[in-house]
C-alpha positions as CSV (number, residue, x, y, z in Angstrom):
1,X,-54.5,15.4,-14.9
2,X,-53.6,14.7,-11.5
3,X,-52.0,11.0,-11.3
4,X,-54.0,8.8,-9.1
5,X,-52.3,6.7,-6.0
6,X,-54.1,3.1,-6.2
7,X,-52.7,-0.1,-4.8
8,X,-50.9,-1.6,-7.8
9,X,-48.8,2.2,-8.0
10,X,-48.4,1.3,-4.1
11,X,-46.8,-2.3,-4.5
12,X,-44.7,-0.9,-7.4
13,X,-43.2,1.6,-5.0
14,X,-43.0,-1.5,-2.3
15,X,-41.0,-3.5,-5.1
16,X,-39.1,-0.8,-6.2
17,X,-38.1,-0.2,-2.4
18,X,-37.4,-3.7,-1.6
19,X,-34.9,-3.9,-5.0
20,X,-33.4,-0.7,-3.6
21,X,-33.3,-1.8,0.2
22,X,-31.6,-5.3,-1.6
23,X,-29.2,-4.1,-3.6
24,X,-28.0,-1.6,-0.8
25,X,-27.4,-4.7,1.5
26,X,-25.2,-6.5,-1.3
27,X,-23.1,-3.1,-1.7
28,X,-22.7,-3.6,2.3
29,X,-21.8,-7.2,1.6
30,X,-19.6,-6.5,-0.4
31,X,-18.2,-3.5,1.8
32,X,-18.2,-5.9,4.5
33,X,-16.1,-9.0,3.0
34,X,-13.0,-6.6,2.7
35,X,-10.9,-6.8,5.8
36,X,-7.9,-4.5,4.8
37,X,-7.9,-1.6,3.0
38,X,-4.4,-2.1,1.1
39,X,-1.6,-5.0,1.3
40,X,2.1,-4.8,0.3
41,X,5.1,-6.7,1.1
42,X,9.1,-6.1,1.4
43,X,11.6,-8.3,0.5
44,X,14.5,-8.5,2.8
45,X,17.2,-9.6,0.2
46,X,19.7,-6.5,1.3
47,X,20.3,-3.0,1.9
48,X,17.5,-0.7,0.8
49,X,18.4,1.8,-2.6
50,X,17.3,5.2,-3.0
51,X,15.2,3.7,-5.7
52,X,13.3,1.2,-2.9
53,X,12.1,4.1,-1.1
54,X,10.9,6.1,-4.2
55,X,9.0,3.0,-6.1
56,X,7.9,0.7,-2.7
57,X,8.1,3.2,0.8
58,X,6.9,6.3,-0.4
59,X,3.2,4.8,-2.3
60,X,2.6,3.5,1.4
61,X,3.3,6.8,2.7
62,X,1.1,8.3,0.6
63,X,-2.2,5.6,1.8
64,X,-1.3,6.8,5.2
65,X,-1.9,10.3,4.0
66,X,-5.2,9.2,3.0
67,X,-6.2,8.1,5.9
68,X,-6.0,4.5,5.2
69,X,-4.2,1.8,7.1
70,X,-2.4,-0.6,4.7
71,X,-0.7,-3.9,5.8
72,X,2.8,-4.4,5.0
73,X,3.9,-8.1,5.5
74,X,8.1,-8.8,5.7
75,X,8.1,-11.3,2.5
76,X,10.7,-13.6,4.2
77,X,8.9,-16.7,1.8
78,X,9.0,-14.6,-1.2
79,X,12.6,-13.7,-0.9
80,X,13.7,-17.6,-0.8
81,X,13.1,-17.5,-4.7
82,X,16.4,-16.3,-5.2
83,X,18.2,-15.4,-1.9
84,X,19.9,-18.1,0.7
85,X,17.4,-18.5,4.2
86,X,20.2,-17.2,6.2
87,X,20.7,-13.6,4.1
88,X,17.1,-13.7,4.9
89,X,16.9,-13.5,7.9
90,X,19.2,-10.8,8.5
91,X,17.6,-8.5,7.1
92,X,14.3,-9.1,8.5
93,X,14.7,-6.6,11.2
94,X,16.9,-4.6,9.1
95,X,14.2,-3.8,6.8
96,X,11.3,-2.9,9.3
97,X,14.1,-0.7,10.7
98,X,14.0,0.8,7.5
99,X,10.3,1.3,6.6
100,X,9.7,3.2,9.8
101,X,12.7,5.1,9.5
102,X,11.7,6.3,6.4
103,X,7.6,7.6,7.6
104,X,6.1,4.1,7.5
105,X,4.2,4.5,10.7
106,X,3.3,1.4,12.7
107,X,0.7,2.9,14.3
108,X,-1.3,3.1,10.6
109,X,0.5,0.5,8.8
110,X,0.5,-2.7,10.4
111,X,3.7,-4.8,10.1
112,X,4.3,-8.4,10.0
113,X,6.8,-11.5,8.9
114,X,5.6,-13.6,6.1
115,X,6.8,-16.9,7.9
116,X,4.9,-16.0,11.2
117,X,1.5,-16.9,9.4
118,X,3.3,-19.7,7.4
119,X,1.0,-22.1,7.9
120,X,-1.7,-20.3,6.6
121,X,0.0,-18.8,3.8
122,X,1.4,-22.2,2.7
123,X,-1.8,-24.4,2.5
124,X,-3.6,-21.5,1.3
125,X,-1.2,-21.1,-1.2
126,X,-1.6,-25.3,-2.2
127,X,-5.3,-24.8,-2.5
128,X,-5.4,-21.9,-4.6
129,X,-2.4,-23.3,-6.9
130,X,-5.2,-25.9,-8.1
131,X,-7.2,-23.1,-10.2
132,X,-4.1,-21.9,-12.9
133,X,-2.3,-24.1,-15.0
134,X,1.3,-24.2,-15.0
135,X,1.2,-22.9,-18.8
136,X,-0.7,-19.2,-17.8
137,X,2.0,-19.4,-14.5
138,X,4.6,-19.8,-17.2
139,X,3.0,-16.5,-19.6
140,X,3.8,-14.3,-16.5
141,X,5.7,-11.6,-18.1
142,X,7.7,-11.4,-15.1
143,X,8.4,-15.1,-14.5
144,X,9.6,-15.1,-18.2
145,X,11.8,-12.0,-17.9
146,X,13.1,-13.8,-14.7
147,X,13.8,-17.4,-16.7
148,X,15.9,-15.4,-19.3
149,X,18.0,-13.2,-17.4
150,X,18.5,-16.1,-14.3
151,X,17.9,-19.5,-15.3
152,X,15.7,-21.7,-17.7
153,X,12.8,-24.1,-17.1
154,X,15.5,-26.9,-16.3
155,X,17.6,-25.5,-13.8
156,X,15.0,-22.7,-12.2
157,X,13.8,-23.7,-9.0
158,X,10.2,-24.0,-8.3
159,X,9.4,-21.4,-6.2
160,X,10.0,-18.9,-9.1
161,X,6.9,-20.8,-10.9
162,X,4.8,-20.5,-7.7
163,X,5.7,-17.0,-7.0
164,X,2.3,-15.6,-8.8
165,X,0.6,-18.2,-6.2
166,X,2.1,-17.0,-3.2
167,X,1.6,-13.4,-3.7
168,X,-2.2,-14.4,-4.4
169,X,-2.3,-16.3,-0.9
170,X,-0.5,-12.7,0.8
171,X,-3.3,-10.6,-0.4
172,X,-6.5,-12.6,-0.4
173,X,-5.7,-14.1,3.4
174,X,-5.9,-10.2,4.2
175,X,-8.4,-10.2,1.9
176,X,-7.3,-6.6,0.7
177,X,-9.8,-4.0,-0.9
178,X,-6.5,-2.3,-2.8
179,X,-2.8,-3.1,-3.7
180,X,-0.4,-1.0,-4.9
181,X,2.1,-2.4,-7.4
182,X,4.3,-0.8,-10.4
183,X,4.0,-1.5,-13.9
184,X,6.6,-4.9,-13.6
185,X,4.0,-6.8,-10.9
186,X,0.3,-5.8,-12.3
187,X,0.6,-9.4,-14.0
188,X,1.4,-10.7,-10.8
189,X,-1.8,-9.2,-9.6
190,X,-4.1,-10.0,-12.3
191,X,-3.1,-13.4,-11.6
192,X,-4.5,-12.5,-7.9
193,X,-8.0,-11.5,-9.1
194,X,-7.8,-14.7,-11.8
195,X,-7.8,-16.9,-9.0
196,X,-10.1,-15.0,-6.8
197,X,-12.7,-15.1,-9.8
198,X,-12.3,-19.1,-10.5
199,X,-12.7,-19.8,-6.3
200,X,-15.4,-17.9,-6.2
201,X,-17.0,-19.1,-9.7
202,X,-16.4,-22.8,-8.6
203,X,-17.7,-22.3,-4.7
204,X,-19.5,-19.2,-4.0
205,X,-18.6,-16.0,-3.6
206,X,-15.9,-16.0,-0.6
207,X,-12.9,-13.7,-2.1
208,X,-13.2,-9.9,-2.7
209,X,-11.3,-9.6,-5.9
210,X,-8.9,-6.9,-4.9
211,X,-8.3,-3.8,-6.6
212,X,-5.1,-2.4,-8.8
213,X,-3.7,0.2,-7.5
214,X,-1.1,0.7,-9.9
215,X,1.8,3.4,-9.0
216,X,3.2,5.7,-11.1
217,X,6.6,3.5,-12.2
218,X,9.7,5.9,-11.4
219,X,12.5,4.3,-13.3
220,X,15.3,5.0,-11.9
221,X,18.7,4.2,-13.3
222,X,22.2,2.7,-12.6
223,X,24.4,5.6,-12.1
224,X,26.9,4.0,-13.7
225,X,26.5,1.3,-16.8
226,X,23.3,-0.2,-18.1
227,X,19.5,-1.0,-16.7
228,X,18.1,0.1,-13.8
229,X,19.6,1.2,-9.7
230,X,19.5,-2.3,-8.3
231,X,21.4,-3.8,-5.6
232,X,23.3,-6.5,-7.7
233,X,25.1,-3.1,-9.0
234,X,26.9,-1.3,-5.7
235,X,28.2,1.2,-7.9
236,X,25.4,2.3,-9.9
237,X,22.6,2.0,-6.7
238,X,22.8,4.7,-3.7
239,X,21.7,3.2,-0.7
240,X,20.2,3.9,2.5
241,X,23.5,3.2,4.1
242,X,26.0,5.0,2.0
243,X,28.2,7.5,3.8
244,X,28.7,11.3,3.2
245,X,31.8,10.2,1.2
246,X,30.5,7.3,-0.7
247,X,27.7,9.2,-1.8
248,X,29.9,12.0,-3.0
249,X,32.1,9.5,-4.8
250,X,29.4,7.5,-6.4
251,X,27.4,10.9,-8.1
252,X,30.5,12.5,-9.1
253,X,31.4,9.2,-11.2
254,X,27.7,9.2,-12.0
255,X,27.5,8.8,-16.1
256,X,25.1,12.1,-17.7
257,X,25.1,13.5,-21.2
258,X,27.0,16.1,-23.7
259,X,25.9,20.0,-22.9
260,X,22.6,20.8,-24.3
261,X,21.3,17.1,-24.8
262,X,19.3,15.2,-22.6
263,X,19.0,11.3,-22.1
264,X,17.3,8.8,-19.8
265,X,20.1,8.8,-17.7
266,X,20.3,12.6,-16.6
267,X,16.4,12.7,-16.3
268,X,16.6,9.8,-13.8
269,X,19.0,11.7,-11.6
270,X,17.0,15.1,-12.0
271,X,14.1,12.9,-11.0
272,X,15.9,11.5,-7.4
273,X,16.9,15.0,-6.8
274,X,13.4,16.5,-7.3
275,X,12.0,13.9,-5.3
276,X,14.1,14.4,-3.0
277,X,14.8,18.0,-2.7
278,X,12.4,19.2,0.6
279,X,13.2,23.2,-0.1
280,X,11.8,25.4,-2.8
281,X,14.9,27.1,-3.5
282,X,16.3,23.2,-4.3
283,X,13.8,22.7,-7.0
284,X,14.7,26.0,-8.4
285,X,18.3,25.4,-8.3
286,X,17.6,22.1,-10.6
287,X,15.2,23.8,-13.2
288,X,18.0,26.8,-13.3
289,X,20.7,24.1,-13.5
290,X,18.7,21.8,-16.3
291,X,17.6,24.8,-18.3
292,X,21.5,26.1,-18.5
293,X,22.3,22.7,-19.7
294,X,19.8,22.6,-22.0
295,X,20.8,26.2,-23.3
296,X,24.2,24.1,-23.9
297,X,26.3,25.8,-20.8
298,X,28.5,23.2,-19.0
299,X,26.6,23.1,-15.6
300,X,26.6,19.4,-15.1
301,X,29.4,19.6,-12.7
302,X,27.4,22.0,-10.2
303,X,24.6,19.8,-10.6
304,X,26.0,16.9,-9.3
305,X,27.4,18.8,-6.3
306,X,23.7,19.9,-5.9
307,X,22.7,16.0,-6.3
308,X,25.0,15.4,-3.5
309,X,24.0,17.9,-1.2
310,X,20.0,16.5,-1.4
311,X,21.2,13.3,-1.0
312,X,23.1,13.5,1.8
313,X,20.8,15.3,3.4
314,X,18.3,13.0,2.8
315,X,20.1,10.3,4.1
316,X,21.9,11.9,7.3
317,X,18.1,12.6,8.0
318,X,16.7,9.3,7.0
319,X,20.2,7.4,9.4
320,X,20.0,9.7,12.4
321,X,16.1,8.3,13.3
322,X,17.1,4.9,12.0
323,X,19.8,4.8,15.0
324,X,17.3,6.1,17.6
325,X,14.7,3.4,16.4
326,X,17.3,0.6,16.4
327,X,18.4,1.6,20.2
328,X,16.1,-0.4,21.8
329,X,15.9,-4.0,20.4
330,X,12.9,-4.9,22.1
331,X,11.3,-2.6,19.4
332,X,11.5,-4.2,16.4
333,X,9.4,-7.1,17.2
334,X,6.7,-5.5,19.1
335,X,5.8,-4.0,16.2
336,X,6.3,-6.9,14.4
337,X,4.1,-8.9,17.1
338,X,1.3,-6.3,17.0
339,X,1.1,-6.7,13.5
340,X,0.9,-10.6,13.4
341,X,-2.7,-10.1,15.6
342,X,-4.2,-8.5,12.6
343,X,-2.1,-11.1,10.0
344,X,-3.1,-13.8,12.2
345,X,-6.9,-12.9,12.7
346,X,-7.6,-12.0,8.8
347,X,-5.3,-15.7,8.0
348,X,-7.3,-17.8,10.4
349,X,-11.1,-16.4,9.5
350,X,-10.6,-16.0,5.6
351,X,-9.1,-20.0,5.8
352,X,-12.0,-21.4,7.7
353,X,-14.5,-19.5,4.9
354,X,-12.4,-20.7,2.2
355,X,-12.6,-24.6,3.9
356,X,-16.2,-24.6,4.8
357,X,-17.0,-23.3,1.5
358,X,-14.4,-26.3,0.0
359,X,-15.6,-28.5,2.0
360,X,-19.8,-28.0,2.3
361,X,-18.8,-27.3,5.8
């Protein structure tokens, strides 16, 4: 029986369109209330490691690849936690230096310094510190790991409790669609999205809750000794400025295992030198080298001299467009300047929502 088109069937369709035509226009509100597509910051607390560019340079690499412009803010505020203003700011530039050295690219990633949109970040920062209580800042997995191996409640200063806060100002200021962190800052994040949640529970929805985008955690171990490469152990870390020599001193002291056994240490350095290895003939070296060792043949010595090689070559690479980027010192903070527009813009607008909807504006 054919089905018969009367005006009740046509007002359902008119409903069902204007549901449709509705709930398009809050996906594109909600498309629209994003202003960045990613956010991530640097510290500048020191020379870069090996391990800084695998675990924080080379996820923001990889959005460029995408297509996607991330911002990258200098964390100058962040870094005050635990390292003195003036170590700070020497490294500001240093690190930016870095970054684009090593294929950030200003042109998709837009750059800024933390302290340039201070006023923003701080009172942001003040007014979102009202939503979480200082016991869930003190459940931070981070903040606790960073109480036992540093200080305790008594003598840990209070930036370290704010930290979570801070972070949460950073990204929703840019109000960022995506953020990349390792396994060791999710909490951090979820934090972020806590307080985005409660603001926008308590006065409307203003705050795209961002989204995790957790990267694949390379851990990557002291050469030498326990824990993992970090700059508070020289000997252990290779950094981005190491020379030819140092680097061939530190891997040939570099600690590894007994023929045909494998630990977390040797994997860690078969893991820098496959990530680091640009050739195919490289990775086959290493699988030939690794399954020789495995068979129980002595090989580690030739596989540290093949460790060496990739690494210096990484890094003669990596220091040669460092020095032409650092020639002109005018550099630097255009691209630095052209980043605080965006900073500035996405600070300014997502403050005055965040006021009129405090505010009844």
């Amino acid at each position: 029986m054919p089905y018969k088109f009367n005006k009740n069937t046509k007002e359902h369709y008119t409903n069902l369109s204007t549901i449709k035509n509705t709930q398009t226009q809050k996906r594109e509100v909600t498309e629209m209330k994003y202003k960045t597509e990613a956010v991530t910051g640097i510290r500048p607390t020191g020379d870069l490691t090996i391990a800084n560019y695998l675990g924080a340079v080379v996820p923001i690499i990889e959005l460029q690849a995408q297509g996607m412009s991330p911002v990258v803010f200098v964390a100058d505020l962040h870094a005050l936690t635990d390292t003195e203003p003036a170590i700070v700011k020497q490294y500001v530039h240093e690190v930016v230096a870095d970054y684009i050295a090593l294929g950030v690219n200003p042109q998709k990633a837009k750059i800024y310094l933390q302290s340039d949109i201070a006023g923003e970040v701080t009172t942001f920062t003040t007014l979102l510190a009202r939503h979480i209580s200082i016991a869930e800042l003190l459940r931070v997995p981070t903040l606790k790991d960073k109480l036992k191996a540093k200080a305790n409640p008594e003598t840990a200063n209070a930036l370290l409790l704010l930290y979570p806060v801070l972070m949460a100002a950073d990204i929703l200021l840019n109000k960022a669609r995506k953020v990349p962190v390792g396994e060791d800052q999710v909490a951090h994040l979820e934090i972020t999205r806590l307080l985005a949640r409660r603001f926008n529970k308590r006065y409307g929805e203003v705050l795209p809750v961002p989204e995790v985008l957790q990267v694949k955690s390379l851990r990557l171990l002291s050469l030498k000794g326990e824990g993992k490469m970090s700059k508070t152990n020289p000997s252990g870390a290779i950094f981005l400025t190491d020379d030819l020599k140092t680097i061939a001193k530190k891997i040939k002291a570099a600690e590894t295992t007994f023929e045909g056994t494998m630990n977390k240490k040797l994997e860690s350095h078969i893991l820098i030198a496959k990530k680091l290895a640009k050739v195919e003939s490289e990775h086959k070296e290493i699988d030939a080298i690794i399954k020789a060792h495995k068979s129980g043949k002595p090989v580690m010595g030739q596989f540290k001299q093949l460790l060496t090689s990739i690494i210096q070559n990484f890094l003669m690479e990596f220091q040669e467009k460092r020095a032409e980027i650092v020639k002109d010192p005018s550099y630097i903070p255009s691209v630095l300047e052209e980043g605080l527009k965006i900073a500035k813009k996405n600070a300014i607008e997502t403050l005055e929502e965040v006021k009129k909807a405090l505010y009844n504006i």
